[in-house]
N, C-alpha and C positions, 0 to 999 in steps of 0.2 A: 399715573397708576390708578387714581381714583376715577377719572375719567373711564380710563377702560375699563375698572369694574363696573363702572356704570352701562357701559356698553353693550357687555355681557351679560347684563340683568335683564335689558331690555330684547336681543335677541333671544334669551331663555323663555322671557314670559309671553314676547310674541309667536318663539314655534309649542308653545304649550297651547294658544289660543287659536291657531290654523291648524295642530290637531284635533282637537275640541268641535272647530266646524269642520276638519274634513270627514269626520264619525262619527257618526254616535249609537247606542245601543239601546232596541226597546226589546227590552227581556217579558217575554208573556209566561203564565204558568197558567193549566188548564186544571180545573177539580170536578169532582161532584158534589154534588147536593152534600157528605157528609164530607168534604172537604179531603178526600184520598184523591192524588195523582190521576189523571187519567196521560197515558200512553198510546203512542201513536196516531195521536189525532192532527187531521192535516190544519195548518194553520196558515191563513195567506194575510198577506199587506198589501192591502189595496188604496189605492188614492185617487183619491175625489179627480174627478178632469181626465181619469188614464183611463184607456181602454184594456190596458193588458195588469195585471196582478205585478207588482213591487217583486215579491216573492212568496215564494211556496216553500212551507218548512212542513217536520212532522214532529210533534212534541217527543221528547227524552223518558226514558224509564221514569223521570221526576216528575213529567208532565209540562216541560220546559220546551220555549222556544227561544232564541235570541236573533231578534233581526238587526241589521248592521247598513244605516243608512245615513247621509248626510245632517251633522247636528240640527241646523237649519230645516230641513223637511220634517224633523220627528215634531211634527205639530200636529192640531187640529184638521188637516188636510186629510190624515191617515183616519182608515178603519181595519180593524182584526175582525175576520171574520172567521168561525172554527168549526170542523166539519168533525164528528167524533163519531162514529158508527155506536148505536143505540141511544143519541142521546137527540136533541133540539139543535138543529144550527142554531148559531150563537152571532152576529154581529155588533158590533159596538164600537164605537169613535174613540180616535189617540187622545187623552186627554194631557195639551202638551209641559203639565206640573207636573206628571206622572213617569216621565219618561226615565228619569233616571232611577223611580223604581221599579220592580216587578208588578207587573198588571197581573192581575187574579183573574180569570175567568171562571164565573159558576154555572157550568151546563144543567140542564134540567130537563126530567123525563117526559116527557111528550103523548100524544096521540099517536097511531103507528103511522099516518099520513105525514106528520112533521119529522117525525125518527128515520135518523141517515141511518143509511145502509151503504153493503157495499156491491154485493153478490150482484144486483140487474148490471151494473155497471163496467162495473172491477173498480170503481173510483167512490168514493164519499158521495153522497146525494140525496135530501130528503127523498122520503119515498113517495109522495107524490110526484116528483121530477121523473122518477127512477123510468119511465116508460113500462113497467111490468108492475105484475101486482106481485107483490111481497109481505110475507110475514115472520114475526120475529119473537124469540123466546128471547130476554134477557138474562144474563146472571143470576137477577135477586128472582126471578120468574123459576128458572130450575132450581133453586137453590128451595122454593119451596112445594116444589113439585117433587122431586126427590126422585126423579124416574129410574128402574133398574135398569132401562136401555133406550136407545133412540126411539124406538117404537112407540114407547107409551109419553113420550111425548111428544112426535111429530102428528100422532092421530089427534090431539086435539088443537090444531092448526087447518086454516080455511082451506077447502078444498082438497085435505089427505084423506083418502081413504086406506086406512092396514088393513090387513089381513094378516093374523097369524097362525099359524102350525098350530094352537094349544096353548100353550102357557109359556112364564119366563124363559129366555135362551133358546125358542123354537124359531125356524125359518119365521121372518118378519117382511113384509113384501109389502110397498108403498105406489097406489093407482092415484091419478090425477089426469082430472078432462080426460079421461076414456082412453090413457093410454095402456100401454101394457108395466107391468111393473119391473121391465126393462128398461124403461126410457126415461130414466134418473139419474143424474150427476151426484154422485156421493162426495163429497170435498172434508177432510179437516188436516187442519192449519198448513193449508197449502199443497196439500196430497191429494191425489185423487184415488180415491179407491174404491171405484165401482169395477168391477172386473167385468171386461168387455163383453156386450149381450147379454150379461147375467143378471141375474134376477138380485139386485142386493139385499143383505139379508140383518135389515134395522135389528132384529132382537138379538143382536152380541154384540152392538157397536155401544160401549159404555160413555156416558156422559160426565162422568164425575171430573171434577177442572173446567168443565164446559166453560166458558165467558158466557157466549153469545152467540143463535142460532138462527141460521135464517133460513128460508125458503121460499124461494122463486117459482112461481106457477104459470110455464105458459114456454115456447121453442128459444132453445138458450145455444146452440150448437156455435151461431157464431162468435163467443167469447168463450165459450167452454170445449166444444168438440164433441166427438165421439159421448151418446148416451143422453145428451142433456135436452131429450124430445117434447118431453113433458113438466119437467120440474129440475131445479138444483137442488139442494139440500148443503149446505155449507156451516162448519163446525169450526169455533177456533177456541184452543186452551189458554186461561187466564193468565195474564201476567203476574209479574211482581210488583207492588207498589207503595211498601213502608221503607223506610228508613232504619227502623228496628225489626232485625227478623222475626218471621210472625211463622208459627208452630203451633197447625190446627190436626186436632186430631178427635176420635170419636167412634162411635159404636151404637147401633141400632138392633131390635131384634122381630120377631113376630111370628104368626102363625104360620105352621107348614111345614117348620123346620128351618126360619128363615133369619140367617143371619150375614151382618154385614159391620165390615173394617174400615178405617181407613184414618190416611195422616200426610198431612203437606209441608213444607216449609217453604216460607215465598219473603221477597225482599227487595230491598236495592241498596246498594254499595256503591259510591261514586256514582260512575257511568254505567253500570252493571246491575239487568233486574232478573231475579231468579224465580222459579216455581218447580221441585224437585215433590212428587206425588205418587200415594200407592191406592189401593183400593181391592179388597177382597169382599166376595158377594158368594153368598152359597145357601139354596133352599133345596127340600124334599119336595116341591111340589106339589100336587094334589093325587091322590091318587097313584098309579102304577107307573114305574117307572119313567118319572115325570124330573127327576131330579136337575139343578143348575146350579154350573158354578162359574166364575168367571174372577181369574187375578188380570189386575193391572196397575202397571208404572207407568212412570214419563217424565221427564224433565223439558222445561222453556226459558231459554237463556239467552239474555240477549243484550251485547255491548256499541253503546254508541262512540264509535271511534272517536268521533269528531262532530261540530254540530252540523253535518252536511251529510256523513254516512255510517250506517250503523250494522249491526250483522245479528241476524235473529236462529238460535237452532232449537227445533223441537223432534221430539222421540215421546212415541206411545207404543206402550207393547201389550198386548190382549192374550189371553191363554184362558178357553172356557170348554165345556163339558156341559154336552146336555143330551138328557134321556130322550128315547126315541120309540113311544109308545105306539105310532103310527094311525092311520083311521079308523075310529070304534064306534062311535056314538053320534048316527048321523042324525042332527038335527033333535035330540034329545032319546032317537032309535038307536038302541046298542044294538048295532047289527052284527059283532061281534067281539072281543076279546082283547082289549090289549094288549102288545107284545110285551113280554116281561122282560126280553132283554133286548140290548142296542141303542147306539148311543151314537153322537157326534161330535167331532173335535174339532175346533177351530183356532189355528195359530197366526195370531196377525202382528207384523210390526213394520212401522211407517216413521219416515224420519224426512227431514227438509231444513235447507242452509240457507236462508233469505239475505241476501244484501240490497239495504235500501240507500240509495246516494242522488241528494236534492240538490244536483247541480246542472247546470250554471241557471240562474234566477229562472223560474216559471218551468222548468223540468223534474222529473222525477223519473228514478231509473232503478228497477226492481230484475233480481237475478236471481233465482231458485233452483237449487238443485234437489231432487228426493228421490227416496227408493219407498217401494211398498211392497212388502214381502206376506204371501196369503197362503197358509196351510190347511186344507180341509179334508179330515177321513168320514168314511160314513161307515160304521161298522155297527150293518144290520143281517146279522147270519138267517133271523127270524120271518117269516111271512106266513101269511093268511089270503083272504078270498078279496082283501081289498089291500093289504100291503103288500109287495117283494121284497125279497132278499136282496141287499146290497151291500157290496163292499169295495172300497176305493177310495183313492188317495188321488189326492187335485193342489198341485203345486201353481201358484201364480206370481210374477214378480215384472211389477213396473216403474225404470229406471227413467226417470226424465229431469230435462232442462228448461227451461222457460228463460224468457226476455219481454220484461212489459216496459212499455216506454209509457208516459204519460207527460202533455205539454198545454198550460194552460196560454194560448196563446192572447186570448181576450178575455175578460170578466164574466160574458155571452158564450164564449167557445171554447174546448175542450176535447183535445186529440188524445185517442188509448190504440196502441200498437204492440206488436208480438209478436214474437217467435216461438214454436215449441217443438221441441223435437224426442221423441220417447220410442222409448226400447220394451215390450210386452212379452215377455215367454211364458210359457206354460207347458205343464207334463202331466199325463196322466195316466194312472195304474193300475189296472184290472186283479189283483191278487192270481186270481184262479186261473187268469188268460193272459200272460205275460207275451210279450215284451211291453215296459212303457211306453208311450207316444205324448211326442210334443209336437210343440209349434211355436211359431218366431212370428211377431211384425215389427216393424220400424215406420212410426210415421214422422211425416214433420209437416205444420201446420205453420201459417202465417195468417194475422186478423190483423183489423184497423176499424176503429171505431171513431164515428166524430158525431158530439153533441154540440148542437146549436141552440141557442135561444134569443128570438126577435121580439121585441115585446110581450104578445101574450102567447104567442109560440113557439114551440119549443118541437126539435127534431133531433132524435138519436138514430143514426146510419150506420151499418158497418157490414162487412162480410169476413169469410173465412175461407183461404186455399189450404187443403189436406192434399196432401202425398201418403199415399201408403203404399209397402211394401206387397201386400197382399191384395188391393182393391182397385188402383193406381188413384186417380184424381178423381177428388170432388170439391166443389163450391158449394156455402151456404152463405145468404146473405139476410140481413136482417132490417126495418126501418118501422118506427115507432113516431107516432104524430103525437103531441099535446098541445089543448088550445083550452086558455083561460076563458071559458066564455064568458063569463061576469064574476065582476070579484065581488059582488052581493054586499052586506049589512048587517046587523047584527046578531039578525036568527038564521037567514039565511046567507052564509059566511063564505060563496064564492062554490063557485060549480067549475070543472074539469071536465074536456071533453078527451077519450084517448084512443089511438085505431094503430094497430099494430100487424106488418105480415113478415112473415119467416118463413126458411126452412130448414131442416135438421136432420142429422143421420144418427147411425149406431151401428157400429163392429157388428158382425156376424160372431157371436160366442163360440171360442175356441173349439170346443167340442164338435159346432157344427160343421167346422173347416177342416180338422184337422185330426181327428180322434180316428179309429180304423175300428178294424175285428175286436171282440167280437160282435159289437151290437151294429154298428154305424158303417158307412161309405162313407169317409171323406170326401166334403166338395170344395175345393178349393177354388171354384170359381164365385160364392156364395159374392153378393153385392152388398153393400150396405141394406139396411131400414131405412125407409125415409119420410117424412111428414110433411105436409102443406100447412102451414097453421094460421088461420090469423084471428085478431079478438079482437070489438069494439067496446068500448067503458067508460064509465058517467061516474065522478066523484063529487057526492055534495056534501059538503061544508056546514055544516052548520052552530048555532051561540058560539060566534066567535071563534070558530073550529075545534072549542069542544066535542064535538061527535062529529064523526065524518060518517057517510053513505058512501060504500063503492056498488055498484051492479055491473059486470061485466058478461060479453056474449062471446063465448068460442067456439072455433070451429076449424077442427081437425082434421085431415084425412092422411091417413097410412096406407103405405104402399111398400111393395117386395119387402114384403113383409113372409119372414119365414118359418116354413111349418116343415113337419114332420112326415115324409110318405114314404115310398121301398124303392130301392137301387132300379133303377130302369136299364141299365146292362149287367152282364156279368162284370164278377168281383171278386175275383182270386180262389176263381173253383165254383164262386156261389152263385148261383143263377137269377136271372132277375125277379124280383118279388118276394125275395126270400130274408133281405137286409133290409136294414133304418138307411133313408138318406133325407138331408134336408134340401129344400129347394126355396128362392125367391117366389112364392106363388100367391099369396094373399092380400086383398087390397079390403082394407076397413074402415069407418068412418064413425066421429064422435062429436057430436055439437050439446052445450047446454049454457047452463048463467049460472053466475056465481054472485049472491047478495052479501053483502059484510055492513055490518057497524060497530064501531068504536069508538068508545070514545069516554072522558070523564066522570065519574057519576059524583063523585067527591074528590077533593085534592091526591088522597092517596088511593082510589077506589077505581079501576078500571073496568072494563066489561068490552069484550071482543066476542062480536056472538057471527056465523055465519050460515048459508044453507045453498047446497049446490042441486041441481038438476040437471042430469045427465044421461043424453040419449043415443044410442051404439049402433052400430048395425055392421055385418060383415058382408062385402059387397062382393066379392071374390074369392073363390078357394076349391080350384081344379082336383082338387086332390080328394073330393067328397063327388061320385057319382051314385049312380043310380045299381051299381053293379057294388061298390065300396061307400053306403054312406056312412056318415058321420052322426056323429052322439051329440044330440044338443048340449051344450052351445056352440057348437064349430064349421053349421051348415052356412052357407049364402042366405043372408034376408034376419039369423039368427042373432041377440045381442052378444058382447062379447062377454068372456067369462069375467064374474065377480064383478063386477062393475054397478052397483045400487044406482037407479034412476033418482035417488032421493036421499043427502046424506047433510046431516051438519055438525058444526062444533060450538063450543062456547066454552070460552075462556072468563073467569069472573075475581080478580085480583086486588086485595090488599099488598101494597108492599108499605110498612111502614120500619121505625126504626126501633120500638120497640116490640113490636110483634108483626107477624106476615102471614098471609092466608093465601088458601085458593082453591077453585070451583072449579071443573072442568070437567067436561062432556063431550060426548061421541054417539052421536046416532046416524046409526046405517040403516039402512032398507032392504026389502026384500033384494036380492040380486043372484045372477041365472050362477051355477055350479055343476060341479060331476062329482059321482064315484069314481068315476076312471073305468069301471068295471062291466054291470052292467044297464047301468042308465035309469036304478030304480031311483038316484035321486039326483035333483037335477035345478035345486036351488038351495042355498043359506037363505034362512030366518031372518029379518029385521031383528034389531035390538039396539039398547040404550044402555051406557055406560058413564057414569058419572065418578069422578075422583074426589080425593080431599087431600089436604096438605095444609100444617100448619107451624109453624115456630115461633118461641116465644124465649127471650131473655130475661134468662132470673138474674143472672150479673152483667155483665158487660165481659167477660170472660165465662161463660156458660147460658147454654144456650139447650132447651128442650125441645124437642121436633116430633111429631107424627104425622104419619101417611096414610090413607084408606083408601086402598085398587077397587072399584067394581064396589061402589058402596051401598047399592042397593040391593046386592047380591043376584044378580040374574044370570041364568042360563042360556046359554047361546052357543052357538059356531060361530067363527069368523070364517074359514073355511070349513067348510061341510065336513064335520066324521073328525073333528077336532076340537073337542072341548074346551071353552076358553076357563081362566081359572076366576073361580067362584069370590066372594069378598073378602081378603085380605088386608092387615094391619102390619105398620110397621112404627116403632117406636123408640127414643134413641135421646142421647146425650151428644154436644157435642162441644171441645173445649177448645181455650184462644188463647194462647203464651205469647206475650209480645207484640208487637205489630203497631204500636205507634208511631 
């Protein structure tokens, strides 16, 4: 009997000890600098001697990864390397005493050349790697920026030129390298909501929850599709990352009549991180019926089933009101009268169901579903000698699916694949000229993207096949070279050589396709827009890549490119020359350089200053004869509208952890414009616009903040006969229950 318990002992403790080596567990947790969670960052396990990555994980609402590998290997052989969009790649060796506890990783904020991103990509990637040039607003960057919409803070990022309607809540229209302010990928948290050919209108897309912004400058169509000619622009809402639910809420006020709400609760529960958020904004504006308002919700939720697959849902809803005084005061000439009344309504809501599942080892497998639902009236009864009367109602809603695969096959290589397939309707509704008219497409796109890197070169390839319902096929393909030409020394810290060509389309805007009487012919053979693009670029480095140097040269060209001329046959009674139709007939071209530096001035002290040169020309446009010309700017040999030959930004940032600042500028240049009317004016004024923002913690639970828009006070158009608004304050409390 003794015997066999002895037996038994030793079977016991020998299958406890071939467990032990057939598993074992190295649990990573990822933080920042103040030691919060960071979520979803990809995390790989690589080992010394392999060519291919152990595995690929993506941290937990906690900031957790666990990889599960033979006792025996969790040694010194391994390194974690951690890819976290806005932060410093991170590398660092198994230390094999460590294994059986939780490895801490503390990421740290960077130069914007070392800061991963995701948008050039679709994958984690410092942004030097990225093959595009990119820039990026982080969390604590808006958090002290405070902007009432996208607009006022995308304009001071390299290479945006805005233009707005007037003040808060007016049409907001974003130019880059000389394209049209049509040829922008609008994205947040996985929506796309540029409505096809149109003009996106940054002054109502509110920021509030923002995390983290970025923007892509240069042909993106093959990872993104339809729209993304000239730039992306991509927005994601913050996570949840306490333990203890955290209940922020707060109140600001200022001149004009300008007030603002708002309250969030955000968290994590087990496997469960939440951010449930509101946000109310309402000013009188400046002036005649100048007024804005804009409420919004949302909720970001998101549960990791298991540690391989997880499920993300987010919902924003927008409801705003803005006055619509139209063009009065061109160029500081009141050429006439503000309308006193008329206004415009915008109903936006966008939703998206992400499932992310990291299997089987060196895969990742991402499924999205979203709807975006877009309400717009324009209800102007009013006109004068330079506005019209309009009134209409514009329904738009885009239903899609996506499938992105990602597979890291080498340490060197890296496969991104996809499917998307989306459903676009639209209606639209003349009040006084009834019946409505819509229109339907159906496309489905498939890409494939592969980044290599051999030594000091590095190659990102891919293309893109579209199906449309409306267009039938087209391919765009893309291919981006980097070469390390010297990794340099201690001032001068490594130089990047980079050569990039594309090409790119964009939907023909519904209206143009499909809209009828009374104004328009439908043309439903309308082709896409299309771009040639390609850009060469020098990144130097330098103390130790404290400041980096970019200078980049692009060069554009546009083609069936669509303009506006009259029905060349009869049209249901109406004779030719007597209707709107639009035709593929304009071909235009946009070359210039773009300078940037960034870089540390002090530990917490950054400074992004940039300056663009940009030169236009329209190279074609049938529809401008000798018998029918055209109003500058719209002739052959003409530059194109709005577009400043001379524009830059500068970004100048404190983030620290007792108090936060920040500096920011916007200078445009002269650039060509219209009345529309009669051709007495035919450019906007240069000007310069400097910001301020600043917050400061009286407790650790309160927190005081102010804003200054336009702190110099100057007068200006952005667009001609549209007054921008003069210097503005906003000022505010704002409190913290919770959240440790």
């Amino acid at each position: 009997m003794n015997c066999s318990r002895g037996f038994a002992s030793v079977v016991f403790l020998l299958a406890i000890c071939l467990t032990s080596i057939a598993s074992a567990e190295i649990k990573v947790k990822v933080v920042d600098a103040q030691d919060a969670a960071i979520a979803g960052a990809q995390v790989q396990l690589l080992k010394l001697g392999k060519a291919a990555p152990a595995d690929v994980l993506r941290t937990s609402a906690e900031g957790v990864v666990i990889f599960r590998t033979q006792a025996s290997q969790a040694s010194k052989d391994y390194r974690i390397q951690v890819l976290a969009p806005g932060f410093a790649a991170e590398i660092v060796p198994v230390d094999p005493s460590s294994t059986a506890e939780t490895i801490t990783i503390k990421l740290r904020l960077a130069t914007v050349a070392e800061t991963v991103v995701v948008t050039a990509t679709r994958t984690p990637v410092p942004t030097q790697a990225a093959g595009a040039d990119v820039a990026i607003l982080s969390g604590g960057q808006l958090e002290v920026m405070r902007p009432i919409e996208a607009a006022d803070a995308v304009r001071f990022l390299p290479g945006a030129v805005v233009n707005s309607y007037g003040q808060p809540g007016a049409l907001s229209s974003l130019f880059v390298r000389g394209g049209e302010s049509t040829y922008n990928k609008v994205i947040v948290d996985g929506v796309a909501i540029t409505e096809p050919g149109e003009t996106f209108d940054f002054g109502t897309l509110p920021l509030a929850q923002a995390d983290r912004l970025e923007f892509v400058r240069g042909a993106q169509s093959t990872l993104y599709g339809s729209d993304a000619m000239t730039s992306v622009v991509q927005v994601w809402t913050r996570n949840g990352s306490t333990p203890v639910p955290e209940l922020r809420f707060g109140a600001d006020g200022g001149n004009f009549g300008t007030a603002n709400g708002y309250a969030s609760l955000a968290g994590v529960y087990q496997r469960v991180d939440y951010n449930f958020f509101g946000d109310q904004f309402n000013t009188n504006g400046e002036g005649i019926n100048n007024d804005y308002s804009d409420s919004l919700v949302g909720g970001n939720v998101g549960v990791a089933l298991s540690d391989d697959i997880s499920v993300r849902a987010r919902v924003r809803h927008s409801n705003s009101y803005t006055g619509l005084p139209g063009a009065w005061s061109f160029n500081g000439d009141p050429l006439v009268s503000p309308l006193t009344i008329g206004d415009a309504h915008a109903n936006t809501l966008l939703g998206s169901v992400e499932i992310d599942v990291a299997a089987p080892s060196g895969w990742q497998h991402r499924f999205t579903g979203s709807d975006y639902l877009y309400h717009y009236t324009d209800n102007s009864p009013e006109g004068n000698t330079y506005n019209f009367a309009s009134l209409y109602d514009y329904d738009i809603n885009h239903v899609a699916f996506e499938y992105q695969g990602d597979y890291s096959e080498r340490t060197w290589a890296h496969s991104t694949f996809g499917y998307r397939i989306e459903n676009e309707t639209a209606s639209f509704e003349y009040p006084e000229f009834p019946p409505a008219t819509s229109g339907q497409r159906l496309n489905q796109d498939a890409y494939l993207q592969q980044q290599v890197t051999l030594g000091r070169l590095s190659v990102i390839a891919g293309g893109r096949f579209v199906h449309s319902s409306a267009f039938g096929n087209t391919g765009v393909p893309r291919v981006a070279l980097m070469l390390q030409a010297l990794k340099g020394g201690a001032v001068f810290s490594g130089t990047r050589l980079r050569f990039s060509y594309a090409t790119a389309y964009m939907e023909p805007d519904f209206t143009e396709t499909f809209v009828g009487l009374p104004y328009y012919v439908p043309n439903k053979g309308l082709l896409p827009v299309r771009t040639r693009a390609f850009e060469a670029g020098l990144q130097q480095n330098f103390l130790a890549g404290r400041w980096v140097l970019n200078a980049t040269y692009f060069n554009n060209l546009f083609h069936d490119q669509i303009e506006y001329g009259t029905n060349t046959v009869e049209y249901m009674g109406n004779p030719p020359g007597t209707l709107g139709q639009f035709f593929n007939v304009q071909q235009s071209f946009a070359q210039g350089a773009e300078l940037q530096i960034d870089g540390k001035i002090w530990k917490k002290l950054s400074l992004d200053a940039a300056y663009t040169y940009t030169s236009t020309e329209i190279l074609e446009n049938p529809l401008c004869t000798p018998t029918n010309p055209c109003f500058y700017p719209y002739a052959p040999g003409d530059p194109l509208l709005r577009r400043p030959k001379h524009s830059g930004t500068m970004l100048l940032n404190y983030l620290g952890t007792r108090w936060s600042a920040n500096l920011s500028g916007s200078f445009v240049g002269r650039r060509p414009d219209s009345d529309f009317v009669d051709d007495l004016v035919n450019h906007a004024a240069g000007y310069a616009r400097i910001d301020l923002g600043g917050w400061y913690a009286i407790t650790s639970r309160v927190t005081a903040y102010a804003n200054v828009g336009n702190a110099f006070n100057a007068h200006y158009n952005e667009v001609v006969g549209y007054p921008a608004l003069t210097a503005n304050f906003r000022a505010g409390l704002r409190f913290r229950i919770g959240g440790e």
